[in-house]
C-alpha positions, 0 to 999 in steps of 0.5 A: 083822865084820858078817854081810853082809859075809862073805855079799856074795859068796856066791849068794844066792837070790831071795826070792819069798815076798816077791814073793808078800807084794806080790801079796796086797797089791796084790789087797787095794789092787784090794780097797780101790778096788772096789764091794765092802764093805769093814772098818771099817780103812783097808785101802789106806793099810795096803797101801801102806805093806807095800810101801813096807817090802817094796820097801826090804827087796827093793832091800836084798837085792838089793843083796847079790845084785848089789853095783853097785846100792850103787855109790858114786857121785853119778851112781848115784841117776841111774841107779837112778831111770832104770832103774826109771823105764823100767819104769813111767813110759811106762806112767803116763804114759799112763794119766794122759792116758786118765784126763784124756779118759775121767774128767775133765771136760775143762775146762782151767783152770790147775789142771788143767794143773799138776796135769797136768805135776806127774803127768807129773814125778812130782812129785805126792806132793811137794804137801800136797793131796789134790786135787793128789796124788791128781789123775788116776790118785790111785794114781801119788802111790805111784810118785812117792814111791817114785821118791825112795826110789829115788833114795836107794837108794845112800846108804841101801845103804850102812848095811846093811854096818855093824855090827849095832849101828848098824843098829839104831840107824839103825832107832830113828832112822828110826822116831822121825823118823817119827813127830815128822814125824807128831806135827807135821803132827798138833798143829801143821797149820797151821805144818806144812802144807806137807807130807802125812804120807801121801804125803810122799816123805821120810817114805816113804822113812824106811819104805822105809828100815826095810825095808833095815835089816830085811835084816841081821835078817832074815840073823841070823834066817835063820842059825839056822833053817837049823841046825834040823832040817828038819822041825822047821823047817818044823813051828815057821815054819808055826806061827809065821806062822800066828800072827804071820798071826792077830795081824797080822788082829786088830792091823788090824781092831781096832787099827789105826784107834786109832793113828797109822799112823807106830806102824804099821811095826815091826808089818809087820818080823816079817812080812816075815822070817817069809816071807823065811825061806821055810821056813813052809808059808804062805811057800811058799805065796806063792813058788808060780809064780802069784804068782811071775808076778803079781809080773812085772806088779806095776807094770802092775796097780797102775797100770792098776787102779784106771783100769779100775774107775772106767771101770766105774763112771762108764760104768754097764758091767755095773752091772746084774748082782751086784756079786761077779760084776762086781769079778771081771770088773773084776780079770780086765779089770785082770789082762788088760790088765796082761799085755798092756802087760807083753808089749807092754813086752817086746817092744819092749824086745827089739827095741831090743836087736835094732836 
């Protein structure tokens, strides 16, 4: 029988160390979007697809912590979709009108209005350009394909309970579909034009779906840790992911621009069960209580973000003292209103459930 299954109703910890491993990427995202130098490597597209890959391992093991997340039914993809869609939309939604008065031109052609309700319907990652998904607040593509993952959730839940064979299998499967969508829109774009390899939902879906298959390994992994001794556990998983850290550095600065970012997910897998174990000093690093809190406003940040620093920017705010102090206000700025709308967001939802 297959491990997840004798552990399904067992307690189950949460996993911040991994909360902690989409901090430092969302601050690495802010990286990218500031007026700051950066590596020659694309350090966002990089980001993003970590946390399509978290995001999937977090809601394959949270499924074994709350089983009703894999319920069986047409009307759970609904659901799923509705409930995470309560947590971000309303905030995107305005967000994108903010960026349609304070960053646009204000000129309403039949472009602009598409573009507009697509944004709205969270429907913008489904068009092949750029200027369309990208349009507004160019972060929200992020949202809208991973709104399809979550509407997949309840299918893809239900591969991780079978045996350990055909998860691997689904892995391979996942990962070379992934790259033949790529080589496609790569050696034949005007046949496959009609979808982007870079925000296309299917194909970050097949990433996010990799992060759910990496919970049983992960499981297997975790297993023969804990039957270490304690410190020699600690001693070797420091050492481990201080390495694995090391040629993660050297793979993006060096590699990464040399190959397709479809060869690029089995890279991140290691890493996230390194830091799922927790037992590693660096993993336990990121389980402290900050990025604990940084995760509680995750969406607000990545959504708020990358608005702040262009208001910044085409308004010319601070643009006169040195560039480190000013990307700092601008994140402290960011950080700030995130919080705000995070407690605004928590209000209200306590006082629906009060009337």
């Amino acid at each position: 029988m297959n491990q997840l299954s004798d552990r399904k109703t067992t307690y189950l910890p949460r996993i911040d160390s991994i909360t902690g491993l989409k901090a430092v990427a969302l601050l690495m995202i802010f990286w990218w979007h500031a007026p700051i130098s950066k590596p020659d490597f694309d350090i966002g597209a990089q980001m993003c697809q970590l946390l399509f890959i978290c995001s999937g391992f977090l809601t394959g093991y949270s499924s074994l912590r709350k089983p009703d997340i894999a319920e069986r039914s047409w009307k759970a993809p609904f659901r799923f979709c509705l409930k995470k869609l309560k947590a971000f939309w309303p905030l995107h939604a305005l967000f994108t009108l903010l960026w349609l008065v304070f960053l646009s031109n204000l000129v309403f052609t039949h472009g602009t209005v598409i573009n507009l309700i697509l944004n709205l319907l969270l429907l913008q990652a489904w068009h092949p350009d750029p200027d369309v998904y990208m349009s507004f607040n160019g972060v929200s593509w992020f949202l809208s394909a991973l709104l399809f993952c979550y509407f997949l959730s309840p299918f893809l839940l239900k591969t991780i309970r079978r045996s350990r064979k055909y998860i691997i299998l689904a892995f391979i499967a996942a990962f070379l579909i992934r790259n033949i969508l790529n080589d496609l829109c790569w050696f034949y774009p005007k046949t496959f034009s009609w979808f982007n390899t870079y925000s296309f939902p299917p194909i970050r879906a097949l990433e996010f779906y990799m992060g759910i298959l990496t919970v049983p390994l992960y499981q297997f992994f975790d297993a023969r840790i804990r039957r270490m001794n304690a410190r020699t556990g600690v001693l070797v998983m420091t050492i481990a992911e201080l390495v694995y850290i090391l040629a993660l550095e050297w793979f993006l600065f060096f590699v990464s621009n040399k190959v397709s970012h479809s060869l690029t997910p089995p890279v991140y897998l290691p890493l996230i069960i390194l830091f799922a174990c927790n037992t590693g000093l660096i993993s336990k690093f990121l389980a402290l209580k900050p990025f604990c809190l940084f995760g509680k406003i995750q969406f607000q940040f990545f959504i708020v973000h990358h608005f702040i620093i262009r208001i910044f920017l085409q308004y010319g705010i601070l643009e006169n003292i040195n560039i480190y102090i000013r990307t700092s206000i601008i994140l402290i700025t960011a950080l700030a209103v995130s919080v705000l709308f995070y407690l605004l967001q928590k209000l209200i939802t306590k006082h629906k459930i009060k009337t």
